[in-house]
N, CA, C and O atoms as a DFTB+ gen file, in Angstrom:
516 C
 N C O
     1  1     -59.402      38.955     -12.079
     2  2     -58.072      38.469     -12.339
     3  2     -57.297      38.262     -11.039
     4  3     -56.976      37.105     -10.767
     5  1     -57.027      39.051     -10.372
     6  2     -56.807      39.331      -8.944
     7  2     -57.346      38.072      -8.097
     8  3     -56.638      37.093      -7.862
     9  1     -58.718      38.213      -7.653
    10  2     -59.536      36.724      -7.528
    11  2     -58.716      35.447      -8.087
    12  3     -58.448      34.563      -7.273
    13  1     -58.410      35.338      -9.083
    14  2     -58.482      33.908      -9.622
    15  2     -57.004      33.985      -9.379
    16  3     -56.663      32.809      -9.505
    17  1     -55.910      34.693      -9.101
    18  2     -54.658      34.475      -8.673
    19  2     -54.640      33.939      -7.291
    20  3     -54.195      32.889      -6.826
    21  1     -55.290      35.022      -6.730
    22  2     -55.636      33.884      -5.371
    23  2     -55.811      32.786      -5.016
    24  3     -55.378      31.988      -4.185
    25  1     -56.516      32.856      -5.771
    26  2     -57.692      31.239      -5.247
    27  2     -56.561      29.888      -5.705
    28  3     -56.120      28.972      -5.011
    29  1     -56.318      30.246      -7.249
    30  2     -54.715      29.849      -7.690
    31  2     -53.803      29.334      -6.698
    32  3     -53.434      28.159      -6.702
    33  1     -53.446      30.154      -5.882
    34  2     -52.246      30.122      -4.689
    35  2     -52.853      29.188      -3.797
    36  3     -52.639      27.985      -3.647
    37  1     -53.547      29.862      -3.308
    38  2     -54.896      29.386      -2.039
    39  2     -54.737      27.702      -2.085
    40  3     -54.329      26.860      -1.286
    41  1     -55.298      27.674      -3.501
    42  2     -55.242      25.392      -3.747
    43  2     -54.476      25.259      -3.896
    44  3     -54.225      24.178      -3.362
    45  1     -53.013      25.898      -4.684
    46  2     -51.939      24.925      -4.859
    47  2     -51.519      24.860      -3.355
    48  3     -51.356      23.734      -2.886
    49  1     -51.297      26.115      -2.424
    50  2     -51.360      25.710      -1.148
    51  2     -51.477      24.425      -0.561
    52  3     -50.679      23.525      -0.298
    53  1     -52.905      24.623      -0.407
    54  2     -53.579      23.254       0.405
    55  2     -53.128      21.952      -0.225
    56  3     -52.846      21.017       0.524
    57  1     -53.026      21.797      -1.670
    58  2     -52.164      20.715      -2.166
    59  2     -51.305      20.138      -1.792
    60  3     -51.189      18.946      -1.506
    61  1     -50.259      21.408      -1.754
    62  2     -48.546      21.164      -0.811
    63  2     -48.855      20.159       0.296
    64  3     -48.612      18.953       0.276
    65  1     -49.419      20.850       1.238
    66  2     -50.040      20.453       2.880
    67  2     -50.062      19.486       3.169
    68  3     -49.579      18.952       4.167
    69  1     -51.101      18.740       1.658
    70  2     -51.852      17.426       1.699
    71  2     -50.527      16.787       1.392
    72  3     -50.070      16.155       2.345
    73  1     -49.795      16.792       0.301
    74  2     -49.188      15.998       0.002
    75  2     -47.390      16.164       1.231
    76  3     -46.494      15.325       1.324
    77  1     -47.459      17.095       1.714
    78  2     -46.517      17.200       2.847
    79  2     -46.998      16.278       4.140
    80  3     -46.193      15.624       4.804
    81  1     -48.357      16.316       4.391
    82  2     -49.156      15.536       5.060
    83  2     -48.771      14.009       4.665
    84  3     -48.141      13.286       5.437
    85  1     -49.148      13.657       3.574
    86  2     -49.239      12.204       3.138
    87  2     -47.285      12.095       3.451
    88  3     -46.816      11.136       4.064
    89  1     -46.830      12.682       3.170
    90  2     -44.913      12.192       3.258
    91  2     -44.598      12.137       4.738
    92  3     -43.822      11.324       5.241
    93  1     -45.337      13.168       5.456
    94  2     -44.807      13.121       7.205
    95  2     -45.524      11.128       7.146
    96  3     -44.693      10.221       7.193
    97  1     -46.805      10.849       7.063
    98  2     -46.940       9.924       7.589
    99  2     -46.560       8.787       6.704
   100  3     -46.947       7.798       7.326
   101  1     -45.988       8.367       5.536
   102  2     -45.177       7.651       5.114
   103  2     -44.030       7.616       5.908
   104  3     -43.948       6.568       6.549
   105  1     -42.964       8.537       6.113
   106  2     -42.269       9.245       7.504
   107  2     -42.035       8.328       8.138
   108  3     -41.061       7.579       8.075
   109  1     -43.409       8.291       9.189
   110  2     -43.484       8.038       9.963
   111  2     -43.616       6.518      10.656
   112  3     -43.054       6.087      11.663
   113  1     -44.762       5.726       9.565
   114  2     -44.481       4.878       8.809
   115  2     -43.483       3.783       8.862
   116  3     -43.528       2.699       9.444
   117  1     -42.545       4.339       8.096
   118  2     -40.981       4.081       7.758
   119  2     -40.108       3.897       9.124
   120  3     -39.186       3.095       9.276
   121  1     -40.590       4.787      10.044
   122  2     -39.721       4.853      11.122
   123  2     -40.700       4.050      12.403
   124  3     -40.009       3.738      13.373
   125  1     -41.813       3.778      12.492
   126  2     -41.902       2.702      13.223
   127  2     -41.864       1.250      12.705
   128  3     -42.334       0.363      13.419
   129  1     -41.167       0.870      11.135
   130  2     -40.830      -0.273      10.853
   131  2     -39.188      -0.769      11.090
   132  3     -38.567      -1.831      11.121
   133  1     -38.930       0.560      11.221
   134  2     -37.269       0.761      11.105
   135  2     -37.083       0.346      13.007
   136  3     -36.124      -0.234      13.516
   137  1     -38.020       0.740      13.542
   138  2     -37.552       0.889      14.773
   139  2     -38.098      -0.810      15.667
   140  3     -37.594      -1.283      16.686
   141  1     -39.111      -1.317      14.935
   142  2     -39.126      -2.539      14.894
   143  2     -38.694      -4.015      14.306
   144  3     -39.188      -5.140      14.378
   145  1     -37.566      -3.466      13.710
   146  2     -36.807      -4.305      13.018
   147  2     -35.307      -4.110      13.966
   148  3     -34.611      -5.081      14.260
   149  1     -34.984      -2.753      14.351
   150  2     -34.096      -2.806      15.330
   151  2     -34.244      -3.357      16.438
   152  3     -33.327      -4.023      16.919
   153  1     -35.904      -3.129      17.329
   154  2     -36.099      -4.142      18.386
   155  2     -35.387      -5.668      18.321
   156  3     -34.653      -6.167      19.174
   157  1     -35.888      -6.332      16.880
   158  2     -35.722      -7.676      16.756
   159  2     -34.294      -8.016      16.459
   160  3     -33.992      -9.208      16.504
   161  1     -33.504      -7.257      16.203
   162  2     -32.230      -7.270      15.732
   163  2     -31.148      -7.249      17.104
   164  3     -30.100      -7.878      17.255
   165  1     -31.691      -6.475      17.837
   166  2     -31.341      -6.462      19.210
   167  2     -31.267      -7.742      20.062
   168  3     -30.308      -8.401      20.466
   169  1     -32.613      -7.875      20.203
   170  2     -33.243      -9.370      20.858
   171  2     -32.028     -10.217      20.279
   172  3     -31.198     -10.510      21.139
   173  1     -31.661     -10.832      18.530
   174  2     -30.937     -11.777      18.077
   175  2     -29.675     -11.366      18.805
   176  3     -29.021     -12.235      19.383
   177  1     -29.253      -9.985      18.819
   178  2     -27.881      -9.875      18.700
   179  2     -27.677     -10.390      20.516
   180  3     -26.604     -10.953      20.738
   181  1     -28.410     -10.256      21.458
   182  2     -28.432     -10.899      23.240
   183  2     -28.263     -11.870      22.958
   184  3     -27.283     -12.506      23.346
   185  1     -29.172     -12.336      22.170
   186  2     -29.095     -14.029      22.227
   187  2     -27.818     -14.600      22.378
   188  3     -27.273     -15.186      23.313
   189  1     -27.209     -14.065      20.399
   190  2     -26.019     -14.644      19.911
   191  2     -24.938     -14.440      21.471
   192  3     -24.218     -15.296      21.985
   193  1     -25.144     -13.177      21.861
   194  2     -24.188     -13.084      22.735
   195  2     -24.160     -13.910      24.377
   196  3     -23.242     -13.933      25.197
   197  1     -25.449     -14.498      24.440
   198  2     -25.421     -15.074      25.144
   199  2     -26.490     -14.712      26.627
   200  3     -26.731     -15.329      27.665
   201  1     -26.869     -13.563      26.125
   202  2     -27.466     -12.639      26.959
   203  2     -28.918     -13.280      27.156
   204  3     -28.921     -14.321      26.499
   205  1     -30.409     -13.058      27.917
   206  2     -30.987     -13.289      28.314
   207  2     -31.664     -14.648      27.773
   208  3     -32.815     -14.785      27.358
   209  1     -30.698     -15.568      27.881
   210  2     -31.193     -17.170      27.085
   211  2     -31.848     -17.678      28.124
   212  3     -32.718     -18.434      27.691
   213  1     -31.854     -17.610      29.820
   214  2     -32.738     -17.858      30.443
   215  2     -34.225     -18.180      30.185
   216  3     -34.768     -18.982      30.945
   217  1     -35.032     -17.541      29.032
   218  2     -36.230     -17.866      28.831
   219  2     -36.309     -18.184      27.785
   220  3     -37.387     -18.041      27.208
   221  1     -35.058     -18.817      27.034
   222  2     -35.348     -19.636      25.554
   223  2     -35.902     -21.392      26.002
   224  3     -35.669     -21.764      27.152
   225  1     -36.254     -21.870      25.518
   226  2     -36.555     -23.225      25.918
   227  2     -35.192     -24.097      25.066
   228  3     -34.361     -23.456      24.423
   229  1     -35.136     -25.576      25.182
   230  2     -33.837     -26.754      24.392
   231  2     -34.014     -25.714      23.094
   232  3     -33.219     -24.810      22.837
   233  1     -35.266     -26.038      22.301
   234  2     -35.026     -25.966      21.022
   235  2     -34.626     -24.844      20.746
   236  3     -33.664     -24.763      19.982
   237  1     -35.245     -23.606      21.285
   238  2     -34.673     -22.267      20.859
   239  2     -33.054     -22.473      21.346
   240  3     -32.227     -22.208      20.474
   241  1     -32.876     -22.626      21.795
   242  2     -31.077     -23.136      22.139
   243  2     -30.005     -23.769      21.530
   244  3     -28.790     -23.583      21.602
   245  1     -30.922     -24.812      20.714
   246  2     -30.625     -25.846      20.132
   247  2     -30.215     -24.888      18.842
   248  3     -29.091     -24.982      18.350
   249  1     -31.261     -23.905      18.296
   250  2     -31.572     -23.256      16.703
   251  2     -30.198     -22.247      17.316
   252  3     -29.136     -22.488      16.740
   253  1     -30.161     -21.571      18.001
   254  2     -29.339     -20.200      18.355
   255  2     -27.596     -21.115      18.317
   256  3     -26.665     -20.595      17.701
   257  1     -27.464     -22.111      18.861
   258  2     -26.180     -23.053      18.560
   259  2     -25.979     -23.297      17.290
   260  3     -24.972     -22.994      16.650
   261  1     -27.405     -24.120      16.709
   262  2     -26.695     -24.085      15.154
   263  2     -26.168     -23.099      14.260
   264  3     -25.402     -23.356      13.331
   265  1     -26.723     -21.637      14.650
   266  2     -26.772     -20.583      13.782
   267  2     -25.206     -19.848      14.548
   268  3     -24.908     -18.700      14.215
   269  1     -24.652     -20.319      15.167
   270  2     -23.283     -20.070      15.399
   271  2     -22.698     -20.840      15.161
   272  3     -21.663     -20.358      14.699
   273  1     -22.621     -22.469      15.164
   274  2     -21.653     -23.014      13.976
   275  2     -21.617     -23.005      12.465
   276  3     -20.790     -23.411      11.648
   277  1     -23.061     -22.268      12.343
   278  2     -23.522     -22.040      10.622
   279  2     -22.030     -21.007      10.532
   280  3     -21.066     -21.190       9.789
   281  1     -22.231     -19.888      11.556
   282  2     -21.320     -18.759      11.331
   283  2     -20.277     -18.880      11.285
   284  3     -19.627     -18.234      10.463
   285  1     -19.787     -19.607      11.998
   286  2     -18.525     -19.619      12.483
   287  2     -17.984     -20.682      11.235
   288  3     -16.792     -20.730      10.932
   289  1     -18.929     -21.444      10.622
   290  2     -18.166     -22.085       9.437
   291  2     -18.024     -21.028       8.419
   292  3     -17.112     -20.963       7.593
   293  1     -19.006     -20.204       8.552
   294  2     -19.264     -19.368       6.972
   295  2     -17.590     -18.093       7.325
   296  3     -17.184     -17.321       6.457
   297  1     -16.997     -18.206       8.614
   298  2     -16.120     -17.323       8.780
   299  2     -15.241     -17.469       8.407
   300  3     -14.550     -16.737       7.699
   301  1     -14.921     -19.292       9.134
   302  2     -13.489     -19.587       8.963
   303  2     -13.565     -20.064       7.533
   304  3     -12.639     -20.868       7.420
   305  1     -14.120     -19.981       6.539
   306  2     -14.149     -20.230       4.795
   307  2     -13.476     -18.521       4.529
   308  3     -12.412     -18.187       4.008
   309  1     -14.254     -17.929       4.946
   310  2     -14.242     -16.663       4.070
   311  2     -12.617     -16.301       4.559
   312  3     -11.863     -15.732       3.770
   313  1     -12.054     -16.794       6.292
   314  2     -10.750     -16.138       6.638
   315  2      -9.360     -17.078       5.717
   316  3      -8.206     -16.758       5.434
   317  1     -10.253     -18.443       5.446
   318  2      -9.295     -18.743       4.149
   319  2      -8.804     -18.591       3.122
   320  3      -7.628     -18.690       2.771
   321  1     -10.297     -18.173       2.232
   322  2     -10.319     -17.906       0.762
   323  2      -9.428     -16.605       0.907
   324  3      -8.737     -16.401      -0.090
   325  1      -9.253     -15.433       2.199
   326  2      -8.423     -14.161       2.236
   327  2      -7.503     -14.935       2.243
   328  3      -7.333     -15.275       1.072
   329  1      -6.674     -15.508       2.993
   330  2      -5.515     -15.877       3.016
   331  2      -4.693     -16.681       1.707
   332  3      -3.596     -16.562       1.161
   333  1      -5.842     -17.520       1.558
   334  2      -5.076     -18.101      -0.226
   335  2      -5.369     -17.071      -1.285
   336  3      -5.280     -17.358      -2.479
   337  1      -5.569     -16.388      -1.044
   338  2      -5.625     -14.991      -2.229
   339  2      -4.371     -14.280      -1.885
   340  3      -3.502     -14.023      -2.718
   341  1      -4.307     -13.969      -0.620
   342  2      -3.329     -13.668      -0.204
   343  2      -2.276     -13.883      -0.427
   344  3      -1.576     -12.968      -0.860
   345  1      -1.531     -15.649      -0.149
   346  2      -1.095     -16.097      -1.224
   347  2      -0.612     -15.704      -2.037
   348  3       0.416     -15.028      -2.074
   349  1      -1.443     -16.149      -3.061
   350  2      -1.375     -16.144      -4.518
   351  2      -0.943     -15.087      -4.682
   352  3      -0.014     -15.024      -5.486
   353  1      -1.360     -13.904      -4.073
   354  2      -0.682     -12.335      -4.366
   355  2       1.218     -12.470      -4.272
   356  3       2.062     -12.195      -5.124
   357  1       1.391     -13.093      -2.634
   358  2       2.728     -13.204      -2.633
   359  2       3.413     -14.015      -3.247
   360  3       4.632     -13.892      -3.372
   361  1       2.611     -15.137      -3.810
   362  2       3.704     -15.573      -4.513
   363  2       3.855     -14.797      -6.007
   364  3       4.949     -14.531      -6.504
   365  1       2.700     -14.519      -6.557
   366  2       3.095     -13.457      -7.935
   367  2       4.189     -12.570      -7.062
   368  3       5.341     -12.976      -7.217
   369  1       4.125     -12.058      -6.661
   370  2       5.043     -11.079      -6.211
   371  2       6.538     -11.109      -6.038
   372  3       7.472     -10.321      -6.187
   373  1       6.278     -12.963      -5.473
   374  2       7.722     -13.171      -5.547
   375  2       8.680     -13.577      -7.187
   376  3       9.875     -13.399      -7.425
   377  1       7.497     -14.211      -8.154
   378  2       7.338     -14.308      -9.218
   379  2       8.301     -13.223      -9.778
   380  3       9.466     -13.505     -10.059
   381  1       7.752     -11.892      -9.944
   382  2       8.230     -10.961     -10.724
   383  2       9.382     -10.369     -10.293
   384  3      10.124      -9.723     -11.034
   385  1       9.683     -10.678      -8.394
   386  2      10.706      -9.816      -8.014
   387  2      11.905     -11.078      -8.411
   388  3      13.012     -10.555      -8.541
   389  1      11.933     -12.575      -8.625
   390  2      13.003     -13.076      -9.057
   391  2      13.205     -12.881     -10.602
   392  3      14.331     -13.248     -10.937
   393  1      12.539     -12.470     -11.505
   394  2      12.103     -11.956     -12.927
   395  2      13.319     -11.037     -12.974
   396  3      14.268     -11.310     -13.708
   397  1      13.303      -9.807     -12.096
   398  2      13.391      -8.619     -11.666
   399  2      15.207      -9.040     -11.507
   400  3      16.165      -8.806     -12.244
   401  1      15.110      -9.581     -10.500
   402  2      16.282     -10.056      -9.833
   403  2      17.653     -10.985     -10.755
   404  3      18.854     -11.135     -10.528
   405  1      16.505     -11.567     -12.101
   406  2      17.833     -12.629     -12.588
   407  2      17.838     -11.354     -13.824
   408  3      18.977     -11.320     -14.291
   409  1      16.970     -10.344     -14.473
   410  2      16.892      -9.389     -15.179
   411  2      18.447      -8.192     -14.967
   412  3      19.330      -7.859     -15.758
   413  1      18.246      -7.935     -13.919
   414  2      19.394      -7.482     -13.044
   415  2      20.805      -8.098     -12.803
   416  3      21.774      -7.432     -13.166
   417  1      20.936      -8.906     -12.418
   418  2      21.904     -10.144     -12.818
   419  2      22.655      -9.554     -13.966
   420  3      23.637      -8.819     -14.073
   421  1      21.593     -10.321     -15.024
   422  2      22.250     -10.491     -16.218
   423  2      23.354      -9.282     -16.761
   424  3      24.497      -9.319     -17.217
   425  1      22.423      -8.255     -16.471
   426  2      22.828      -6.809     -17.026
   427  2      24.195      -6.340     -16.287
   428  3      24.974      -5.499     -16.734
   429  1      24.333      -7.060     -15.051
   430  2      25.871      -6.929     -13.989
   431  2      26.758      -7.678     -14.442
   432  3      27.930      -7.338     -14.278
   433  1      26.363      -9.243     -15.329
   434  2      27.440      -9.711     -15.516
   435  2      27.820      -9.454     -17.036
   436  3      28.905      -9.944     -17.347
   437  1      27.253      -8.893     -17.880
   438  2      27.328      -8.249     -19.200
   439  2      28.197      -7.112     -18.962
   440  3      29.339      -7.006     -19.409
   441  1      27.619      -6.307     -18.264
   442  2      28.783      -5.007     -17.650
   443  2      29.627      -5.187     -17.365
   444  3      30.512      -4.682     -18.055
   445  1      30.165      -6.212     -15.891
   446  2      31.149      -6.039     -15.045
   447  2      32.333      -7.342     -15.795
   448  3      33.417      -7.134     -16.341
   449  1      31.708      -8.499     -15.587
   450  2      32.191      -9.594     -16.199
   451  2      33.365      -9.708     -16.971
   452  3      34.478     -10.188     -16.754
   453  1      32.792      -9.100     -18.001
   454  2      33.919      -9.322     -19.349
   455  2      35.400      -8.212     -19.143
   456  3      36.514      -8.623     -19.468
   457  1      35.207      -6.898     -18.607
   458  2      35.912      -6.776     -18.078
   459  2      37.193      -7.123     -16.905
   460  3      38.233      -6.469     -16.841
   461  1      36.936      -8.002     -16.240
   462  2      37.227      -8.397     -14.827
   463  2      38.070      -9.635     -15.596
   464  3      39.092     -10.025     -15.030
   465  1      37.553     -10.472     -17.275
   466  2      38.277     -11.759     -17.498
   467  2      39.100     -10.959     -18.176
   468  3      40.224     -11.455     -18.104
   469  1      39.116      -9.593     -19.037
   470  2      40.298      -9.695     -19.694
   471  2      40.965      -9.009     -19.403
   472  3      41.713      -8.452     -20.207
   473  1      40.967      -8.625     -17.366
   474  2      41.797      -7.720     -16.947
   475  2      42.831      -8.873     -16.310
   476  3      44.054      -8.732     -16.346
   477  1      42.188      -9.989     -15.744
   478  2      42.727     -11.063     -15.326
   479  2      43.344     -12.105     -15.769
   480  3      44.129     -12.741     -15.065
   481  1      43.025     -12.454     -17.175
   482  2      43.467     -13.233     -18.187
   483  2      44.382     -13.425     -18.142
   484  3      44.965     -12.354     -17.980
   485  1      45.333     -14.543     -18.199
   486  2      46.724     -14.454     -18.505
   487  2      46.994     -16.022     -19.604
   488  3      46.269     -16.997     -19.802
   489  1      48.112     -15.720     -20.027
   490  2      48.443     -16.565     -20.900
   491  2      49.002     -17.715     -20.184
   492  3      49.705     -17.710     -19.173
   493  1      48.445     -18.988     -21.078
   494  2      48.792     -20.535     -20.570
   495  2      50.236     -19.985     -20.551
   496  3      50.562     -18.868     -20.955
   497  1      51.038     -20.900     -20.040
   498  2      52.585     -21.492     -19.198
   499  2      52.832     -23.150     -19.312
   500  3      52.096     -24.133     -19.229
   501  1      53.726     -23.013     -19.459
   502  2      53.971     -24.542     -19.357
   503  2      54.040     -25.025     -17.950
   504  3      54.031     -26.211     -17.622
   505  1      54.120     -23.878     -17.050
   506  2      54.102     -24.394     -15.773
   507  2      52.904     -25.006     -15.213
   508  3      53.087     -25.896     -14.382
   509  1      51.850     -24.726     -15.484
   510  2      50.922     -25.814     -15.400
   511  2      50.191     -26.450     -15.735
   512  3      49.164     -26.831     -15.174
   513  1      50.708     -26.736     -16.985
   514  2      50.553     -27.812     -17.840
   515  2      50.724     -29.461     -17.264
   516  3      50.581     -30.404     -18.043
């Protein structure tokens, strides 16, 4: 009984190992794809910036230009569509605050108004008639 608890432990052991084994090098894996995708990401990001174009030839020059007026269109769209949203926000806004504003109004000249004519009121005269 003793024996077979062991032995029990013993393989699930070596199991762990293996399969701790197989995850380090998935791991690992993972992180020299990760770290070669940053290489290349790097390289683009010199380019864009202007950085070691010395050994691009016309066409690579030619592709790295288009892909900054690609951008630079896809920017100035997106810094519009913010701004006419934008917009649209302020003008709702102004929307509800004149809502707001003739709402207010009303309720001052209901209050104050009718008071003020029949404190002032006076009776016709023939004088200026």
């Amino acid at each position: 009984m003793i024996i077979e608890q062991y032995l029990n432990r013993t393989n699930s052991g070596q199991l762990n190992n293996i399969a701790e084994e197989q995850y380090i090098k998935e791991l690992r894996s993972e992180t020299a794809i990760m770290e070669k995708k940053i290489r290349l990401l790097d390289v683009s990001q010199r380019e864009l910036f202007g950085y070691g174009l010395s050994s691009c030839n016309s066409e690579e020059l030619q592709e790295i230009e288009n892909q900054l007026v690609r951008s630079l269109h896809r920017i100035r769209e997106t810094k519009a569509w913010i701004l006419m949203d934008h917009i649209k926000h302020l003008k709702e806004k102004e929307r509800l605050l004149l809502e707001e504003k003739a709402m207010i109004s009303g309720k001052l000249n209901l209050q104050y108004f009718p008071l003020v004519l029949t404190a002032y009121s006076y009776p016709a005269t023939t004088r200026y008639r």
